[in-house]
N, C-alpha and C positions, 0 to 999 in steps of 0.2 A: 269510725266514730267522728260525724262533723261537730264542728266546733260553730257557735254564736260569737260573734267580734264586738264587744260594747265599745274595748275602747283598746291602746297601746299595751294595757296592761291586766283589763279583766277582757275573760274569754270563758263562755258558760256551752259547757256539751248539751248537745241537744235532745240526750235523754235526758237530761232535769227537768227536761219540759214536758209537759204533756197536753195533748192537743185532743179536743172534744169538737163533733161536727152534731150541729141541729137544724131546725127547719128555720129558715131567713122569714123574718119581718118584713112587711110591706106589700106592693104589688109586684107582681110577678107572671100572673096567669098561673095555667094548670102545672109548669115545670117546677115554681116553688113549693105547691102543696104536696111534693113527690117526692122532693130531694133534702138532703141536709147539707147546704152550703155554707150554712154561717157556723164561721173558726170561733172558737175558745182557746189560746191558750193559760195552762195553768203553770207557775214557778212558785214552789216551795222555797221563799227567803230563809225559812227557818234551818231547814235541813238541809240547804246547796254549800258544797267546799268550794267551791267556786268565790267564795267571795268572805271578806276577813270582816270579823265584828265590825269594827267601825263603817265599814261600807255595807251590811247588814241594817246597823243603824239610820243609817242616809235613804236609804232604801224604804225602810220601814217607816220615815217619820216623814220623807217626801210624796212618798205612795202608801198611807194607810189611808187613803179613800176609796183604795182598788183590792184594798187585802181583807180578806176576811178575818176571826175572831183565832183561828190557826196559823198566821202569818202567810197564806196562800195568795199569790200575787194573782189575778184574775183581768185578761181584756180580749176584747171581742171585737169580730172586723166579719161586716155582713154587705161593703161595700160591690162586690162582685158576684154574679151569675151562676161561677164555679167555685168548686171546692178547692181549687190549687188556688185561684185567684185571692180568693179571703184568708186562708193560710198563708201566704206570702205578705197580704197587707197583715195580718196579726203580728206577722214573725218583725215586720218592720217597726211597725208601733211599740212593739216588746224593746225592740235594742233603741228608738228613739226615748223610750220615757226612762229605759234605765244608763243609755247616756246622761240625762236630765238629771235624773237621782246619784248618777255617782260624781256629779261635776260639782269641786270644792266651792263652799260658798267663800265668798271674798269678805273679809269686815271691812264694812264701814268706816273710811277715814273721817275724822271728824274735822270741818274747815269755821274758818271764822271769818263771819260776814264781812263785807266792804263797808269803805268806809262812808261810798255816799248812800248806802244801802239804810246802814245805822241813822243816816240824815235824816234820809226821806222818812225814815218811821218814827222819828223826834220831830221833825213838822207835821206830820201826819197826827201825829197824837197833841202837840200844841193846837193845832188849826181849830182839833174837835173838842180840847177843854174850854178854848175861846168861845165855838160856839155853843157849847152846855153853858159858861159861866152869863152868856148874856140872854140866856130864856131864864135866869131865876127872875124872882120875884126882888128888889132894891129892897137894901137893908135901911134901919131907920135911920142907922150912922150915916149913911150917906146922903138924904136928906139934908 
């Protein structure tokens, strides 16, 4: 049983995965219209113990433009010639977008502006009331 290494602590067997070959897109000449080189792999999020709710969730709401209406993770690598070649780039792209999806997001500290920052945007907003207050039309008081 090999094991898939996301990261120190998730590690997905490689039967959870399952791997579909079809005909590659593009030019090729007569070897592509012959063969099925382009990888599919598929990772059911829904149904893997490989991985605990909340990293289920991370998953799911990092990569629901890759998952179908089942929770079925889906990507495709039609980069090479061969069939090992695009299963290997598959298998890479799988452990890099779900490194990506299980990496903690960090919040936001929140800082407070400088103080010649706060300046420049009180001259900046002076400068343009001065020059809106001198396109009016003179009042009669002032006359």
């Amino acid at each position: 049983m090999s094991m898939i290494y996301i990261n120190d602590k998730v590690s997905i067997p490689e039967e959870e995965l399952r791997f579909s070959f079809s005909r590659s897109p593009g030019p090729g000449g007569q070897h592509v219209n012959t063969t099925a080189t382009k990888a599919t792999v598929f990772f059911d999020v829904e149904k893997t113990r490989s991985l605990t709710q909340l990293q289920k969730v991370s998953v799911r709401g990092k990569l629901r433009r890759r998952m179908d209406k089942n929770g079925v993770l889906r990507i495709s690598a039609h980069d090479f010639r061969s069939q090992k070649g695009n299963r290997d780039a598959v298998l890479d792209r799988f452990v890099e977008l779900m490194r990506w999806a299980l990496k903690p997001v960090t919040p936001r500290k929140p800082t407070m502006p400088t103080l010649s920052s706060v300046r420049r945007t009180q001259d900046r907003k002076r400068r343009l009331a001065e020059k809106k207050r001198m396109r009016r039309s003179p009042r009669r008081d002032d006359w």
